[in-house]
C-alpha positions in Angstrom: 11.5 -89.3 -42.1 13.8 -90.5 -44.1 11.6 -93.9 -44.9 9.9 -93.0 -47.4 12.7 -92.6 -50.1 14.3 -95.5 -48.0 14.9 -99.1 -49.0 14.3 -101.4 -46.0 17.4 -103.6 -46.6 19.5 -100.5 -46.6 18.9 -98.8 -43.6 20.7 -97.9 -40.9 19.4 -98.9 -37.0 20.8 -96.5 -35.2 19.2 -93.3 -37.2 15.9 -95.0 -37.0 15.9 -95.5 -33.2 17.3 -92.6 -32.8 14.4 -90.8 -35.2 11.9 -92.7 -33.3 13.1 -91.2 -29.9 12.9 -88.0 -31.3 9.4 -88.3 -32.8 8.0 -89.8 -29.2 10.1 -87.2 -27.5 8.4 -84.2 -29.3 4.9 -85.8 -28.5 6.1 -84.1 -24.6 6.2 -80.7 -25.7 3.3 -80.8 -28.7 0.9 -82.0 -26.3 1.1 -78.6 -24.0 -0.1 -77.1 -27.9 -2.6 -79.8 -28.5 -4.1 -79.9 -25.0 -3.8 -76.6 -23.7 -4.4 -72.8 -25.6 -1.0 -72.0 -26.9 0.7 -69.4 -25.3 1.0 -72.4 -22.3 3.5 -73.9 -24.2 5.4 -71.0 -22.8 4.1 -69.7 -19.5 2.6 -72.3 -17.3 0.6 -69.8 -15.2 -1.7 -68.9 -18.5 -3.2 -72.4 -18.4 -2.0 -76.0 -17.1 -1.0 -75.0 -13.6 1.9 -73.5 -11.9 2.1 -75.9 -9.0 3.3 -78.9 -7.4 3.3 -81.5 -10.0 2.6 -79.8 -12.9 5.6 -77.1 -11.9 7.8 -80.2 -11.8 6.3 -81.0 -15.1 7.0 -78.3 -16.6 10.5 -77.7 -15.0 11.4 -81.2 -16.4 10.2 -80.3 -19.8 11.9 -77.1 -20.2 14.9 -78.2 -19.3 15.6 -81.4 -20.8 12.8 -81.7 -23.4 11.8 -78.1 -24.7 13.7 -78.1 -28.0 15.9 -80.4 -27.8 14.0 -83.0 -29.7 12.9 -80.5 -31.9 16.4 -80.0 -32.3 17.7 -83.6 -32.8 14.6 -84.3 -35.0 15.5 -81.4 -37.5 19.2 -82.3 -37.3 18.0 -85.8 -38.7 15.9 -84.7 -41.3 19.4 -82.6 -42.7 21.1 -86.1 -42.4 18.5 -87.5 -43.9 18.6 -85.2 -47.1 22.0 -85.9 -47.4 21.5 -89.6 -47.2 18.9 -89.6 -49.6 20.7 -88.0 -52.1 23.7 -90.2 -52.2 21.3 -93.4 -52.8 19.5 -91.5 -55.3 22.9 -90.8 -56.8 23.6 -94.5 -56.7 20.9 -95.7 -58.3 20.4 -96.9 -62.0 17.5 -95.4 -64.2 15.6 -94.0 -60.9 15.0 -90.3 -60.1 18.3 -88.5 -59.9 19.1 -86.9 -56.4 18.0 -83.2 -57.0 15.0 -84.5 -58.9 14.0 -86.6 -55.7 14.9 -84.1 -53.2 12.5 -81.5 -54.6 9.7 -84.1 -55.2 9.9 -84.8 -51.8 10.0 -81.2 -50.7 6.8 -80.6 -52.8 5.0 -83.6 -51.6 6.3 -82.9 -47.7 4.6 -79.5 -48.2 1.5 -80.7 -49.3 1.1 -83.0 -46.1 2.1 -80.4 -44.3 -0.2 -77.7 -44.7 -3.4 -80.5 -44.7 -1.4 -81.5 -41.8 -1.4 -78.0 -39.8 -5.1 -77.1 -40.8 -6.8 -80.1 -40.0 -5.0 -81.7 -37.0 -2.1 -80.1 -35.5 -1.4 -76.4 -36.0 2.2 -76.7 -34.6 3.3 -78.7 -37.4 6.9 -78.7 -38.7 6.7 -80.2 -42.1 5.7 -77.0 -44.0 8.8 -76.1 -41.8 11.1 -78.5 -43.3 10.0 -78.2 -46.7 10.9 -74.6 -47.2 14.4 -75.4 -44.9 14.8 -78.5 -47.6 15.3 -75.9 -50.4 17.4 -74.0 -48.9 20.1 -76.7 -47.2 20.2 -78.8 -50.3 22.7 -76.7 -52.8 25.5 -77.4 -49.8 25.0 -81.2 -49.2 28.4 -81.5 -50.6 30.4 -78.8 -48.7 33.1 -80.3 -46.4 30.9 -81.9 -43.2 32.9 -79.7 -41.0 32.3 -76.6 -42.9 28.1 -77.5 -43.0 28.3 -77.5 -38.9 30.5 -74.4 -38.8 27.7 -72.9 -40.8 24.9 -74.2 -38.8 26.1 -72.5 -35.9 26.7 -69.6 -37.0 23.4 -69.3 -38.6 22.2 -70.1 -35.2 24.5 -67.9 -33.3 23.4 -64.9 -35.4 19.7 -66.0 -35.3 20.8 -65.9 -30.9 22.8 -62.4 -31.2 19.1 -61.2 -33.0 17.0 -62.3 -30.0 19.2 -60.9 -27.7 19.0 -57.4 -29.1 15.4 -57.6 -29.7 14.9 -58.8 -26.0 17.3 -55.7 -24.7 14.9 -53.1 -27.3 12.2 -54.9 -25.6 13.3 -54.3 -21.9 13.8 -50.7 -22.8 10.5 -50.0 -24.5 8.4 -51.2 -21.0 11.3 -48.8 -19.0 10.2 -45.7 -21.4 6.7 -46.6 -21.4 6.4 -47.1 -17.4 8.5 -44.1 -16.6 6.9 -40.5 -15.5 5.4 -38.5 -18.2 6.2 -41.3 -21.1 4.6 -40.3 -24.4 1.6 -41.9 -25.7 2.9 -43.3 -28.2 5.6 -45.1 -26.4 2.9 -46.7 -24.0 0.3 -47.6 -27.0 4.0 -49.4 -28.6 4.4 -51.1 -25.0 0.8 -52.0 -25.0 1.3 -53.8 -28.8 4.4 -55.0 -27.8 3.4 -56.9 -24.5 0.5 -58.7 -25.7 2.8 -60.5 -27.6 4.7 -61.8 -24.8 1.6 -62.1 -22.3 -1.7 -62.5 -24.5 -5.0 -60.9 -23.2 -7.2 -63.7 -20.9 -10.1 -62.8 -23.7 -7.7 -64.6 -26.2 -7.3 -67.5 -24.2 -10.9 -67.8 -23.7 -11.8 -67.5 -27.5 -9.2 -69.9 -28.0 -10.9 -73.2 -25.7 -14.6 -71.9 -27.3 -13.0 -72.8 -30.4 -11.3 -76.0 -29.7 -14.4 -77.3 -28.2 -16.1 -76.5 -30.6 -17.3 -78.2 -34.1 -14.7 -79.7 -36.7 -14.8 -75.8 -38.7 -14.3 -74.2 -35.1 -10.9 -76.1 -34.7 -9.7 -75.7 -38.3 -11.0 -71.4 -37.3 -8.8 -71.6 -34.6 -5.6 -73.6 -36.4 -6.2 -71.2 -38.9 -6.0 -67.9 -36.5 -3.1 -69.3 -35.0 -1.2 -70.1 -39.0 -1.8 -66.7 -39.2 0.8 -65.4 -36.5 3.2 -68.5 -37.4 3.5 -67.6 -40.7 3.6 -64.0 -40.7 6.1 -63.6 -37.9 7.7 -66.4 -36.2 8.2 -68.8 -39.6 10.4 -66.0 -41.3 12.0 -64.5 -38.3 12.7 -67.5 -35.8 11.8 -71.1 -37.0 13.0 -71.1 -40.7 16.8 -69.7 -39.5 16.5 -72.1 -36.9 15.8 -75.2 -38.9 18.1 -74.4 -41.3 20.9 -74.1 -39.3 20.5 -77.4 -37.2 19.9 -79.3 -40.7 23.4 -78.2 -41.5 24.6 -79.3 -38.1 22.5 -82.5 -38.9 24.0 -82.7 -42.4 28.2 -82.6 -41.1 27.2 -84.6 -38.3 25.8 -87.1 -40.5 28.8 -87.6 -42.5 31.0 -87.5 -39.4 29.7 -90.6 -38.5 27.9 -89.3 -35.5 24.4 -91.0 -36.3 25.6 -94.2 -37.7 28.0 -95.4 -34.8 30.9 -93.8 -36.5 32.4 -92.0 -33.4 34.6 -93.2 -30.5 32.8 -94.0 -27.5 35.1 -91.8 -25.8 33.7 -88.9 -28.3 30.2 -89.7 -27.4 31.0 -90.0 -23.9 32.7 -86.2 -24.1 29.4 -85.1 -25.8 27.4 -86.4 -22.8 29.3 -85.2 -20.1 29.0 -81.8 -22.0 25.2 -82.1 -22.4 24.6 -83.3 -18.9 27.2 -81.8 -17.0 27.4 -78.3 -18.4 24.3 -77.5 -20.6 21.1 -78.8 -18.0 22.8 -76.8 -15.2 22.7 -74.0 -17.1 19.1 -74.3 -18.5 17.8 -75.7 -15.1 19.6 -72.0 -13.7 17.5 -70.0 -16.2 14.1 -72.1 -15.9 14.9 -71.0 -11.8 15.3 -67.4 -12.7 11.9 -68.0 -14.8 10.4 -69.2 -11.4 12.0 -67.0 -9.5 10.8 -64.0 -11.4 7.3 -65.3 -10.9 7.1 -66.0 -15.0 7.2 -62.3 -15.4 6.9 -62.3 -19.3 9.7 -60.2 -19.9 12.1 -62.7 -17.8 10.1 -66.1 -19.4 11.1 -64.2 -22.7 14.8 -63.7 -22.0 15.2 -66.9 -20.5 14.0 -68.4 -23.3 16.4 -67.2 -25.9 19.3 -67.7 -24.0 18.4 -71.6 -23.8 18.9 -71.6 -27.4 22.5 -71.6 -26.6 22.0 -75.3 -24.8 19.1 -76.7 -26.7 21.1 -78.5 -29.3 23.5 -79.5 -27.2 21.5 -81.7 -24.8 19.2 -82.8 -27.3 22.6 -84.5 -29.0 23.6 -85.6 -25.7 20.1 -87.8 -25.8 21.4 -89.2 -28.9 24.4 -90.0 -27.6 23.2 -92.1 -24.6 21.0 -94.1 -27.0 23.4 -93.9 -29.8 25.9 -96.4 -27.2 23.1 -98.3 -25.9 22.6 -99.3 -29.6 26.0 -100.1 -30.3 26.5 -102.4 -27.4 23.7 -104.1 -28.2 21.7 -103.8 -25.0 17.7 -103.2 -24.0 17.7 -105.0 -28.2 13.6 -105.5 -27.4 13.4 -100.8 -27.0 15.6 -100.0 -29.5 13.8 -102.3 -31.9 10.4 -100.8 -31.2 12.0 -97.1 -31.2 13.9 -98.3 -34.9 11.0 -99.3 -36.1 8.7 -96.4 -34.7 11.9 -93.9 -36.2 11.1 -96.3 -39.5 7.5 -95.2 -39.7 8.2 -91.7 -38.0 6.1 -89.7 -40.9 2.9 -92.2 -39.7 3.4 -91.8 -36.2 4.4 -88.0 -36.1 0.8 -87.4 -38.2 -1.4 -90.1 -36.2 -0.4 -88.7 -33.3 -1.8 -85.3 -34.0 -5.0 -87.3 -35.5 -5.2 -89.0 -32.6 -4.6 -86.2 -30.0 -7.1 -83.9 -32.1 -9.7 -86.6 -31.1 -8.8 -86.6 -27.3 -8.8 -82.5 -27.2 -11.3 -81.2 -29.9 -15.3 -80.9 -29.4 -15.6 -83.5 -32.2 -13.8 -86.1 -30.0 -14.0 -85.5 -26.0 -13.6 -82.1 -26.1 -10.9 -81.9 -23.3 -9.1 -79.1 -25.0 -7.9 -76.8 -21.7 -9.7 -79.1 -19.1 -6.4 -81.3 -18.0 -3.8 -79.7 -16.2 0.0 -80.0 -17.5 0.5 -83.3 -15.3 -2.3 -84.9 -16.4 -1.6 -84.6 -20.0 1.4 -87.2 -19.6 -1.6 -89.4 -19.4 -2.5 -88.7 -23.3 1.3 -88.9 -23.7 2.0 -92.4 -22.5 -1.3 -93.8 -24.5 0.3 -92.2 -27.7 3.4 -93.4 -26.9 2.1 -97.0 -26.8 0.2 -96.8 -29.7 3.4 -95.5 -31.3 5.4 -98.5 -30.3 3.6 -101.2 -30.1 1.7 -100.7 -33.6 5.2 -100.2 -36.0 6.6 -103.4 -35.3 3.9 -105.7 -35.9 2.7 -103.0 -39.2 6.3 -103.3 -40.5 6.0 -107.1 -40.1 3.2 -107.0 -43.0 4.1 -104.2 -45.3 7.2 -102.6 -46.4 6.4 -98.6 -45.5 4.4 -97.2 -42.7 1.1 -96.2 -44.9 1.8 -92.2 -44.8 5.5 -93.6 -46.1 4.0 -95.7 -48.7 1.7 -92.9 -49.9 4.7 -90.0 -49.9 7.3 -92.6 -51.7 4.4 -93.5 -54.1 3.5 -89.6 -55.0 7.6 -89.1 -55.3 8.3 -91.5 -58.0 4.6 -91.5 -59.7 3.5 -94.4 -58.7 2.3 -97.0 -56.6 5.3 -98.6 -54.6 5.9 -102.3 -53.5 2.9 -101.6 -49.9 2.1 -105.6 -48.5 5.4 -108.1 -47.8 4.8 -111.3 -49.3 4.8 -114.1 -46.8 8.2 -115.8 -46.4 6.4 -119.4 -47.7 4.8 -117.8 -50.5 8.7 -116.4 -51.0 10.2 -119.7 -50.9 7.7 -121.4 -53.3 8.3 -119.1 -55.6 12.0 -118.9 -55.8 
């Protein structure tokens, strides 16, 4: 996202393809979220089938997708801060780097919360806002000490899920055993509709989605209202904070901008592929295994966190030497550009889902099973990449771009390319 405070003559390809992978790759896992009532997203058997194709679909996804982009996304967006604030730094008589970091935060925010009401309730820019403030005090610690403290923000954020999945397990032992107190089984009762919502709550969730335009901003709104109250403190702001320091150190390490050996990238790959998907493709089969009993699907789930960075980097990787050597120039030009113009697509694709899914567009919300919604995937996809290259042709920013680099520096930025004639004449 890092176009809008971005010069186009000073950019580098390989973190905009790279961005542009991760905002198509996210599309994979949003759509379950956009398509389907949420809790989906987690347990196939609550809506979007459990069979055949769409358990393949799902068993692809939480393995190699579930994440990971998420993950590499949020890793560029701490690269991205840093790299912001070094050209701000350089400049002469523009907006010094703190003073365009925080405009940016406050502007991002903004978007966001418009965003997360009126289209896509999932959003992560409110997300990255508040991590923004946060991350930006230690842009200039030594890179290796911003990934050492990444991961162990991440590693304690891990150790916390563990323990809270173990006090977990133990509260549905007590409450299940002979003669257990009332108020242990009223705690249990709390305590599992969190992991396993009631089917009324799925039902009230589709009535809403069809529903009018108010019903769908109700039911973003009902679902805001868990996010923020428990997940945004507890889980995703630790999260996001610790893979934007990863993204930070990795930054100046050179690993988005070609910097590394190919037989360092290649070690990070074998790692990703060999190791880490075994690993999570062994815990998605003890989800299957288990039946998706909740309590399993829950523990599962946190112990992926240990891989989830890993293979999403490993992604980067294999694209990261595909870029470098130059090959398949005709996809990484559409993914740079798509990556240049990742704030445009990442909103117009939740615009443009909200229209497929909500009962003010065709209403489809919870009528396509899991499969079926890589059909709405693929069409966004295609919008995605085959509208940025000929956009960027014409004008300088993507237009959410334009509008956010605009706000930043107070006011209107250079929007409509002058034709290369009209260039020429004039110099």
């Amino acid at each position: 996202m890092s176009a809008a405070t971005t010069p186009a003559g000073e950019r580098h390809q390989s973190i905009d393809a790279v961005r542009g992978f991760a905002v198509l790759g996210i599309l994979l896992m949003n759509i379950v979220g956009m398509g389907l009532p949420s809790f989906a997203y987690l347990d196939p058997t609550y809506a979007g089938g459990a069979e055949g194709a769409d358990l393949w679909t799902w068993a692809a996804s939480n393995v190699l997708v579930d994440g990971k982009m998420r993950a590499l996304f949020t890793m560029l967006f701490g690269a991205s801060a840093v790299l912001i604030a070094e050209r701000a730094a350089r400049s002469e008589g523009g907006l010094g780097p703190a003073q365009t970091h925080y405009r940016r935060l406050f502007w991002l925010l903004l978007f966001g919360l418009a965003h997360a009401f009126l289209a896509w309730y999932g959003d992560v820019l409110t997300l990255y806002a508040v991590a923004g403030l946060l991350i930006f005090p230690f842009r200039k610690l030594p890179a290796r000490m911003q990934i050492a403290l990444g991961a162990a923000i991440l590693l304690l954020l891990l150790t916390k899920n563990v323990w809270m999945s173990g006090q977990i397990e133990a509260l549905r032992a007590a409450a299940l055993a002979p003669g257990a107190a009332a108020e242990t089984v009223q705690a249990w009762r709390e305590t599992s509709m969190t992991i396993s919502p009631p089917p009324e709550a799925k039902a009230a969730e589709i009535a809403l989605f069809q529903g009018s335009f108010a019903d769908a901003i109700q039911a973003r709104a009902n679902l805001l209202g868990l996010f923020y109250a428990f997940l945004f403190p507890t889980e995703m702001l630790p999260e996001a904070v610790g893979q934007m320091f990863v993204g930070m150190g990795l930054f100046r390490l050179g690993f988005f901008t070609l910097g590394w050996s190919g037989r360092a990238y290649g070690a990070l790959i074998a790692f990703g592929y060999l190791v880490c998907v075994p690993v999570t493709a062994w815990l998605a089969w003890l989800i299957w295994k288990s039946g998706f009993d909740p309590l399993t699907l829950h523990e599962m789930q946190v112990w992926q966190q240990l891989t989830r960075p890993f293979i999403g980097l490993a992604h980067a990787a294999v694209l990261l030497l595909v870029v470098r050597a130059g090959v398949a120039r005709g996809l990484v030009g559409r993914l740079a550009d798509a990556g240049r113009m990742a704030f445009s697509n990442y909103l117009m694709s939740s615009v443009l889902t909200s229209l497929v899914f909500c009962g003010y567009g065709l209403g489809l919300f919870g009528e396509l099973s899991r499969f079926q919604l890589l059909g709405v995937v693929a069409g966004v996809w295609a919008f995605m990449l085959g509208w940025s290259t000929p956009w960027l042709r014409r004008f300088h920013y993507g237009p959410f771009e334009w509008a956010w680099r605009s706000l930043v520096q107070w006011r209107l930025q250079p929007f409509t390319r002058r034709p290369a004639g009209a260039a020429a004449a004039a110099g």
